[in-house]
C-alpha positions in Angstrom: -10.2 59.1 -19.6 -11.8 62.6 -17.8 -8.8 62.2 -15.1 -6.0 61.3 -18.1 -7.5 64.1 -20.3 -7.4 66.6 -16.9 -3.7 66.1 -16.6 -2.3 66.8 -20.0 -0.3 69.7 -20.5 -1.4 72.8 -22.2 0.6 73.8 -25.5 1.5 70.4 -26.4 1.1 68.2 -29.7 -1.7 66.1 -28.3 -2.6 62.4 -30.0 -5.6 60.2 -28.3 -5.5 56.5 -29.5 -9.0 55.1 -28.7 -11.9 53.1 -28.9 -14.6 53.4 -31.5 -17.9 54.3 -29.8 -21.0 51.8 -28.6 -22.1 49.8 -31.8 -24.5 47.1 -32.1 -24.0 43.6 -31.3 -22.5 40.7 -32.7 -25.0 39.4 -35.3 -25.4 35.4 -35.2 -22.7 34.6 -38.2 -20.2 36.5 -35.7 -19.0 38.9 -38.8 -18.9 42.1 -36.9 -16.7 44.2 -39.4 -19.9 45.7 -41.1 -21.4 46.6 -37.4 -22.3 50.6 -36.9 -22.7 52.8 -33.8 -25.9 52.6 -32.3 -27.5 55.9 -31.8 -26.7 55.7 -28.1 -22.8 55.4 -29.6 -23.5 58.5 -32.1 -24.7 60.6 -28.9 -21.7 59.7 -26.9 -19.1 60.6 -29.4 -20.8 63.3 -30.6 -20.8 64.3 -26.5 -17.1 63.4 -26.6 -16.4 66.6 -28.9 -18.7 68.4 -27.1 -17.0 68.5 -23.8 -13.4 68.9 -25.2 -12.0 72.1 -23.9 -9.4 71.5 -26.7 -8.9 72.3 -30.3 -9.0 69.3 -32.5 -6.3 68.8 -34.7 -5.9 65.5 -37.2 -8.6 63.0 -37.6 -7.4 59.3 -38.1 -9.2 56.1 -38.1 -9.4 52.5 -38.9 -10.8 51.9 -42.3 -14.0 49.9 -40.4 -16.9 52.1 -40.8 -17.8 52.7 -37.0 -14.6 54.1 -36.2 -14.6 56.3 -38.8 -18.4 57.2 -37.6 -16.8 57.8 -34.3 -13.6 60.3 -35.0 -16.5 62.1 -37.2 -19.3 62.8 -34.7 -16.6 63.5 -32.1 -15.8 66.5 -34.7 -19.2 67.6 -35.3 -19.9 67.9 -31.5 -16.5 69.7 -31.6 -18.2 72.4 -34.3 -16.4 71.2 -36.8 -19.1 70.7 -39.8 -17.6 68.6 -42.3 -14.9 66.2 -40.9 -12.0 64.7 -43.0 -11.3 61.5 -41.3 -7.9 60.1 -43.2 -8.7 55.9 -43.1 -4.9 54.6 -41.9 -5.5 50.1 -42.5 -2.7 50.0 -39.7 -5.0 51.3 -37.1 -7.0 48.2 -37.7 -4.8 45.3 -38.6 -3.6 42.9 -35.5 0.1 41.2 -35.9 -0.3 37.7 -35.2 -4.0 37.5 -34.6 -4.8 35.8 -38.1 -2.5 32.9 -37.5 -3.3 32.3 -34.3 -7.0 31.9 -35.0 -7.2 30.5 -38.2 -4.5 28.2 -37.7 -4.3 27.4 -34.3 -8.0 27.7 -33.2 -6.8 30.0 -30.3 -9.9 32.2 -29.1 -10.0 36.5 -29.5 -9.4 37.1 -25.5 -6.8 33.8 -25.1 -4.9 35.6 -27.5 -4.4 38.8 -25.4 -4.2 37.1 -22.4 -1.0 35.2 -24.3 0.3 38.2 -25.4 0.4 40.1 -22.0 1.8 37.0 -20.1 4.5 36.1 -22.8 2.6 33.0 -23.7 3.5 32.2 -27.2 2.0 28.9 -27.1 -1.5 31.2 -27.2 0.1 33.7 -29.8 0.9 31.2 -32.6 4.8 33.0 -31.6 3.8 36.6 -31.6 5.0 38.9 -29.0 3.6 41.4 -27.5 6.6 43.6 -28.1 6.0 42.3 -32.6 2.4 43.2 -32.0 2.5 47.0 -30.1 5.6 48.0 -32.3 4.1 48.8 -35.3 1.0 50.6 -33.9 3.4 52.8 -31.8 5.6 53.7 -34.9 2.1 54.6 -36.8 1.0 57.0 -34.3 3.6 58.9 -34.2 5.0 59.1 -38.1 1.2 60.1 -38.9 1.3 64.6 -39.6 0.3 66.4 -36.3 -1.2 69.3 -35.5 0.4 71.8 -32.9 -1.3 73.1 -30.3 -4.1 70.3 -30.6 -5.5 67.1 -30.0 -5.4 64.5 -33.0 -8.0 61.7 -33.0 -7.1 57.9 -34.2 -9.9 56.0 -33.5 -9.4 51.8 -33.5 -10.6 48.8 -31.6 -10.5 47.7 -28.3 -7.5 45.2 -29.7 -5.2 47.8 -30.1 -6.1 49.4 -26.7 -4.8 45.7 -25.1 -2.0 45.8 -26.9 -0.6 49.1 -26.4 -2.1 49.0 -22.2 -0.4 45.8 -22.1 2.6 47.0 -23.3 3.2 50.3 -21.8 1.6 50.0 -18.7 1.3 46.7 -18.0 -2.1 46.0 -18.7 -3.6 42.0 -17.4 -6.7 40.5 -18.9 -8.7 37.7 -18.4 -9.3 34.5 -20.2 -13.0 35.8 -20.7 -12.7 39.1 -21.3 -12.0 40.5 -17.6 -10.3 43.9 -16.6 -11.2 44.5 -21.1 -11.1 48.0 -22.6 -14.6 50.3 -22.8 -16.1 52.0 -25.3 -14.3 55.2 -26.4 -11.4 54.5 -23.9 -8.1 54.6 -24.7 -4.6 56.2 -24.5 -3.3 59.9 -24.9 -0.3 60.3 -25.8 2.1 63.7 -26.6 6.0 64.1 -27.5 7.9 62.7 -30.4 8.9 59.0 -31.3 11.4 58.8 -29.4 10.5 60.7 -26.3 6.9 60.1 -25.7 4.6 60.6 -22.4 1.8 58.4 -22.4 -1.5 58.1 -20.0 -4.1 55.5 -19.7 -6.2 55.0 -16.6 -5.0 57.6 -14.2 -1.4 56.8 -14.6 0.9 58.8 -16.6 4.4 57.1 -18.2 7.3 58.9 -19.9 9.2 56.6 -22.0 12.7 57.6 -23.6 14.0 55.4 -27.6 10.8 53.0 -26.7 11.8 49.6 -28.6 14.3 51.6 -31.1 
């Protein structure tokens, strides 16, 4: 993410499409939805904002409260004192996830590992193209701000998908090669003529699945 963040240009519309922050672990009934940062997660993001040599422009989040705690603290460290963070439900919903697991008993990471590889027998049908579409349509139809750099802060699903799709992305059938904690992808240009960078390597893509 430092390299990625090093290399974007400099009067641009800027969009980064990441990772909530370190949160506490799984508790025993494996509900994780209500799980919060840790204060070791509230540091880093608030660190994140801190460092940016950047204006921030629009913050966006999943409606799951530690992503919203993350875009937040990375605007306090940022200076800015009271944070509107808009909650967007499609930076937190998965296509195709819900049928695959409650219906076909297929397992969080066999379900990536599906969709990267075209496997619909571990997808329940869902493609990875069905499942990256609509979160590449969201970021970019949400308002921007020129001359900045607008936060949407979602899970380490979304990260796969959209790695997976643009840039080829491979994970493991238990969780290997997986997405960190606050990484993700920056993105800047319109709908449909977008640059995107994730993990030192920098894409331009031209009418992307229009």
């Amino acid at each position: 993410m430092v390299s990625d963040a090093a290399s974007l240009p400099q009067n641009e519309n800027l969009r980064v499409y990441m990772r909530h922050s370190i949160r506490f672990d799984n508790p025993p009934d494996g509900d994780y939805g209500p799980l919060l940062l840790t204060p070791e997660g509230i540091e880093i993001a608030n660190r994140i904002g801190r460092d940016l040599d950047i204006p921030i422009g629009n913050l966006y989040s999943s409606c799951v409260k530690r992503c919203v705690q993350t875009a937040t603290e990375i605007a306090k460290g940022a200076g800015i004192t009271e944070p509107v963070v808009e909650e967007v439900p499609e930076l937190g919903h998965i296509v195709g996830f819900d049928h695959a697991s409650k219906d076909l008993g297929i397992g969080w990471y066999q379900f990536f590992y599906g969709l990267e590889r075209g496997d619909m027998s571990l997808t329940g049908g869902t493609t990875i193209e069905e499942a990256s579409l609509p979160i590449i349509d969201r970021i970019f139809s949400l308002p921007s701000k020129e001359g900045a750099l607008d936060i949407m802060c979602s899970h380490d699903s979304h990260i796969v998908i959209l790695a997976g799709m643009l840039f080829d992305l491979k994970t493991g059938l238990k969780g290997e090669n997986w997405v960190g904690y606050t990484e993700g992808l920056f993105f800047y240009g319109d709908r449909d003529d977008f640059t995107a960078f994730f993990r030192g390597h920098k894409k331009r893509f031209k009418n992307f699945m229009m």
